[in-house]
C-alpha positions as CSV (number, residue, x, y, z in Angstrom):
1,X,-111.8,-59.7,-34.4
2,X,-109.1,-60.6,-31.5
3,X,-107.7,-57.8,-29.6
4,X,-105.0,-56.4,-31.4
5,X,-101.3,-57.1,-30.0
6,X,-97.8,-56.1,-30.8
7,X,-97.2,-57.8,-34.2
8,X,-97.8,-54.7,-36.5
9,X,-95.8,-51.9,-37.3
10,X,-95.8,-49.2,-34.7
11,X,-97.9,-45.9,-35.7
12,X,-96.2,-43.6,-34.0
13,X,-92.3,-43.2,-32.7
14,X,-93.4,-42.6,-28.7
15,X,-95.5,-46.1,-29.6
16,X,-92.1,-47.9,-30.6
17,X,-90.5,-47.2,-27.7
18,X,-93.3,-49.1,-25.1
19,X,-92.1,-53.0,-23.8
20,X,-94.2,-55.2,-24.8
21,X,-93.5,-56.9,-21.5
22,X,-95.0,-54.1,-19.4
23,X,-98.2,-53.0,-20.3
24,X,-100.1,-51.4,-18.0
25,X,-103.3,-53.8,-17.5
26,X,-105.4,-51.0,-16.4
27,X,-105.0,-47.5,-17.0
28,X,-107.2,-44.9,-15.2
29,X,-107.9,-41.4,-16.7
30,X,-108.8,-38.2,-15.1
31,X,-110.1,-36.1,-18.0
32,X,-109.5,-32.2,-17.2
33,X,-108.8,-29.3,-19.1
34,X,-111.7,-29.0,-21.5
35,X,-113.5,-26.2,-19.9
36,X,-109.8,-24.1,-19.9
37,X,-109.4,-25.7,-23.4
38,X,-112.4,-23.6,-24.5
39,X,-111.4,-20.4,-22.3
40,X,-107.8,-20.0,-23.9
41,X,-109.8,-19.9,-27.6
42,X,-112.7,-17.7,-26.3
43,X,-115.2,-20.7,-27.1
44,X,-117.9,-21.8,-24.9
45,X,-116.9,-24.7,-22.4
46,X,-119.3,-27.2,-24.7
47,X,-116.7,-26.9,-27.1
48,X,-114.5,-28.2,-25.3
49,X,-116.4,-30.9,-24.2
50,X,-117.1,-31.7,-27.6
51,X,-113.5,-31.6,-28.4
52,X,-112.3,-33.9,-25.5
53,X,-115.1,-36.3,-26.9
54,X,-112.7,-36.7,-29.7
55,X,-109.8,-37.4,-27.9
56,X,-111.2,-40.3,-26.1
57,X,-111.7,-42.0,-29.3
58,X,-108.1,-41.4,-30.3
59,X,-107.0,-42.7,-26.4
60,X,-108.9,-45.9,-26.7
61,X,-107.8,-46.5,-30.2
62,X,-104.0,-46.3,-29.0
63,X,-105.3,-48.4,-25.3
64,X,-106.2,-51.2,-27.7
65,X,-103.5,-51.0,-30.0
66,X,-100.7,-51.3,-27.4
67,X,-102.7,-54.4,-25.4
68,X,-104.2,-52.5,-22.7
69,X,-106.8,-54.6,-20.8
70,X,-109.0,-51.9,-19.6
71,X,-109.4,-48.3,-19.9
72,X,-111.8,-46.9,-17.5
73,X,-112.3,-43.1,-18.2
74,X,-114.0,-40.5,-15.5
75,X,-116.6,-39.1,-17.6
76,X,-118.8,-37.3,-15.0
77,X,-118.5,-37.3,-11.6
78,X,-121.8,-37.1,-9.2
79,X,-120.5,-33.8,-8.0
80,X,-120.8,-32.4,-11.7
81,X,-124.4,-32.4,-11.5
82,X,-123.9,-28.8,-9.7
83,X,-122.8,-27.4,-13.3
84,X,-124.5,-25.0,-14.7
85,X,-127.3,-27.3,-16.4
86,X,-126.8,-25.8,-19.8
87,X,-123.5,-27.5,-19.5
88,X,-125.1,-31.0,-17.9
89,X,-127.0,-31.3,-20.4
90,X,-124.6,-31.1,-22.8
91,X,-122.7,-33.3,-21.3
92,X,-125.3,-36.1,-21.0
93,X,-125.8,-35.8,-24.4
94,X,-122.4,-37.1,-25.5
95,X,-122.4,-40.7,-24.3
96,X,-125.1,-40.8,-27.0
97,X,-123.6,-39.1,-29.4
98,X,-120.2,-40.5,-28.8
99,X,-121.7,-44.4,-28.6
100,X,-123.8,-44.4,-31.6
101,X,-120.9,-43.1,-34.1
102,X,-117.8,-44.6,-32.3
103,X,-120.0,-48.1,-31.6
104,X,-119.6,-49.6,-35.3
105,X,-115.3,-49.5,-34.7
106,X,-116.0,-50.5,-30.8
107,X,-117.8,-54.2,-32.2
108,X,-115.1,-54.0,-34.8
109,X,-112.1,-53.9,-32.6
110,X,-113.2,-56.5,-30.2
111,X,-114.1,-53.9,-27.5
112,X,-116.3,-54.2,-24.6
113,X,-118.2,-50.8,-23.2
114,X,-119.2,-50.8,-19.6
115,X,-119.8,-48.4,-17.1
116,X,-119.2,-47.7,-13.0
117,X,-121.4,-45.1,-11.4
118,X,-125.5,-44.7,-10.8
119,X,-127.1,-45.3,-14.3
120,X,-130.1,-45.2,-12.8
121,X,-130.3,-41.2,-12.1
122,X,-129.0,-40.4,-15.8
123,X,-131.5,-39.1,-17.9
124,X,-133.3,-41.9,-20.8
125,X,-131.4,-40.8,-23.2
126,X,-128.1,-41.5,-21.8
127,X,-129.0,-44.1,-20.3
128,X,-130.6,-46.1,-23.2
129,X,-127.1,-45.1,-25.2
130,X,-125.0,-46.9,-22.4
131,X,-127.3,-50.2,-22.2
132,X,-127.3,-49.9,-25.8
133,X,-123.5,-50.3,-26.3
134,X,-123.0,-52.6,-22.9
135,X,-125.6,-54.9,-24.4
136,X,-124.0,-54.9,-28.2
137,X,-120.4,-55.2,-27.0
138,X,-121.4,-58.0,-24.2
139,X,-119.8,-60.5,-26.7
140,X,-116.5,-59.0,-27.0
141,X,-113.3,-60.2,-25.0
142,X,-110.4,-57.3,-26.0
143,X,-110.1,-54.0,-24.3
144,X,-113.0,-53.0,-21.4
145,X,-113.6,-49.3,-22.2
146,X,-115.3,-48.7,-18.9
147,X,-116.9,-45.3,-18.1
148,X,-117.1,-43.9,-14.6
149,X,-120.3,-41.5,-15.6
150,X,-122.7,-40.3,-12.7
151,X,-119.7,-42.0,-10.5
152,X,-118.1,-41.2,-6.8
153,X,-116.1,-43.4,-4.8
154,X,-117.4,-42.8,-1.7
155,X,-120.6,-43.2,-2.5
156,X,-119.5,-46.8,-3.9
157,X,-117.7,-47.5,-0.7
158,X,-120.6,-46.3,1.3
159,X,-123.1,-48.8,-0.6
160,X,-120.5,-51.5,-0.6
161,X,-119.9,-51.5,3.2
162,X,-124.1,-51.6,3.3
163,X,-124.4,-54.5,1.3
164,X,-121.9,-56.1,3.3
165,X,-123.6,-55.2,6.2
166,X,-126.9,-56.9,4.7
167,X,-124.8,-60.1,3.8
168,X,-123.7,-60.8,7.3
169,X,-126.6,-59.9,8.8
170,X,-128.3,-62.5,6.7
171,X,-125.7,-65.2,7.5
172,X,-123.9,-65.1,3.9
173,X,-121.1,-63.5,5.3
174,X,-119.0,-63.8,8.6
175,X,-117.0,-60.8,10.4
176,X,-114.2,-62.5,10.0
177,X,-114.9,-62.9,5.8
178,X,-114.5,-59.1,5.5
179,X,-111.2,-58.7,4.3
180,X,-109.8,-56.3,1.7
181,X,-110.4,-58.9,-0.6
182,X,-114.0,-58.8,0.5
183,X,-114.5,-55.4,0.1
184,X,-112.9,-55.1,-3.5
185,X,-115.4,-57.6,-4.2
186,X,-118.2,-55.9,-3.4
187,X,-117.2,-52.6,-5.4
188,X,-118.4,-51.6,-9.0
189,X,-114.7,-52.6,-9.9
190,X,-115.3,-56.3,-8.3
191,X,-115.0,-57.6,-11.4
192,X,-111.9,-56.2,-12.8
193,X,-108.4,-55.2,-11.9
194,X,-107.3,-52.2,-10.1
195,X,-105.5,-50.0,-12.4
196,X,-102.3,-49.8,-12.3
197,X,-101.6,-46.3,-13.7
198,X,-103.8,-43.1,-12.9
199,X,-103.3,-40.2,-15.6
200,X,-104.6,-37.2,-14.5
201,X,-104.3,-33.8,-17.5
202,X,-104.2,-29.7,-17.0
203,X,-102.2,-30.0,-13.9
204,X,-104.6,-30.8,-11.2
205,X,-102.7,-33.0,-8.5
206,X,-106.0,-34.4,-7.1
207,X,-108.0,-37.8,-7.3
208,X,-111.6,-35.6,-7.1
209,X,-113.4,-38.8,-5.3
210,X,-112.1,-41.1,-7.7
211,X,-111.5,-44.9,-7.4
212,X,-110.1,-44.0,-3.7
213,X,-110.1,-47.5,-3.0
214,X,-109.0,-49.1,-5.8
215,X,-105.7,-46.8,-6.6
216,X,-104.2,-47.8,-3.3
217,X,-101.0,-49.2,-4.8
218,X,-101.8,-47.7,-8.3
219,X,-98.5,-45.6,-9.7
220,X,-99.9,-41.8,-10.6
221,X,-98.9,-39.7,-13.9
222,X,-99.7,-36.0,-13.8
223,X,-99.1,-33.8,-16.6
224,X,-100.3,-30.2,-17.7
225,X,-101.4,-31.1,-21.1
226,X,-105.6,-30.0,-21.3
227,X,-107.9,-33.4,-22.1
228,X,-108.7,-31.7,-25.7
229,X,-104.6,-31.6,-26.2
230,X,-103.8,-35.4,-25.0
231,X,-102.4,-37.2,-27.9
232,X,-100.9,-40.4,-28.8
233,X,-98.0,-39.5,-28.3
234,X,-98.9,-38.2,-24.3
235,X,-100.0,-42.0,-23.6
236,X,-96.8,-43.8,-24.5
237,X,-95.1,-41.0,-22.7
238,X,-96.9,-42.0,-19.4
239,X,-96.5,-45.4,-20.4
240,X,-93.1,-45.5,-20.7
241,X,-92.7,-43.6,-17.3
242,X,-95.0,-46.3,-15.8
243,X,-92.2,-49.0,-17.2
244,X,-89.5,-47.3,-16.0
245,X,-91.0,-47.1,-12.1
246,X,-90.3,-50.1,-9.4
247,X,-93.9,-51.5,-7.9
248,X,-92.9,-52.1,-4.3
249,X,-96.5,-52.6,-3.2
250,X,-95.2,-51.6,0.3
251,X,-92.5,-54.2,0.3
252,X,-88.7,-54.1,-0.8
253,X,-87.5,-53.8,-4.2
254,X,-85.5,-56.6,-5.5
């Protein structure tokens, strides 16, 4: 099935409000909240996890529907290994869970599941659910729902300046071929565009080692809304703020 466009009848009012003639190509998404999701009902912070799980099926649904490109969410950082492992493990049990139910619609929809971050210290499990849905999607050519799971940008910066490194000492490169170009190139991302909005939920105002390369020029959306609590209705409305914002990209408007 093509990737879905703007021909049908908009699902929800925020959704009729969106130009079609500015789409965000890539959107970017922070997920917080669902720990303080679970607090404010006195539930255990896997219940919130579970909960947010839900809401990035709703998120890419509405991604896809509107004719974003790609949709790369941060799923687990490498500093959330320090969590108490109760939690870890809970949390590397979702990509499997969420991959083996949601992966049917996925194939369906014309979307394509890949992943940024070090899939090599995940546990089998999680692992074999990611190459599982990478390899079945491969095919598809709508929305890239990319996860950033076991991911840190400096750490990708760090092993993209080494393989650089490697390249010119071996003669494939020359100093003066290292541009930013170069670099981009040579980071998880090389392959697709850098976002061009970054939503962030439950009012944190940080980037938490996140794509710190890639959202140089990238326009930000913070809101207070927890993860579990991010409808619809909340994408359009950073959406539409994204429309109504003037990408300078350091020069002068027009």
């Amino acid at each position: 099935m093509a990737n879905k466009q703007w021909f049908w009848q908009p699902k929800h009012t925020g959704e009729a409000a969106i130009s079609e003639e500015n789409v965000p190509v890539h959107i970017a998404i922070i997920m917080d909240g669902n720990g303080r999701w679970a607090k404010k009902r006195a539930l255990p912070r896997i219940a919130g996890h579970n909960e947010g799980m839900k809401t990035v099926r709703k998120i890419t649904r509405s991604a896809n529907r509107i004719g974003v490109k790609v949709l790369t969410l941060y799923a687990f950082s490498t500093e959330n290994w320090k969590r108490p492992k109760l939690e870890v493990d809970f949390l590397m049990k979702l990509p499997e869970e969420f991959l083996s139910t949601f992966l049917p619609e996925l194939i369906e929809e014309n979307v394509r599941v890949e992943m940024i971050g070090d899939i090599e210290q995940l546990p089998a499990h999680t692992k074999k659910a990611v190459q599982n849905a990478i390899e079945k999607t491969a095919g598809n050519t709508g929305l890239v729902l990319n996860f950033a799971l076991n991911y840190g940008s400096r750490s990708e910066i760090v092993h993209a300046v080494q393989s650089i490194m490697k390249d010119v000492e071996a003669g494939k490169l020359a100093d003066q071929d290292v541009t930013d170009e170069t670099i981009s190139s040579y980071l998880m991302t090389g392959h697709l565009p850098e976002p061009d909005l970054l939503i962030r939920t439950s009012g944190e105002h940080r980037l938490s080692n996140f794509m710190l390369w890639q959202l140089a020029y990238t326009e930000f959306f913070f809101t207070d809304v927890l993860w579990p609590d991010f409808s619809e209705e909340h994408l359009f409305e950073a959406v539409k703020a994204f429309q109504k914002r003037s990408r300078r990209f350091g020069g002068l408007s027009q």
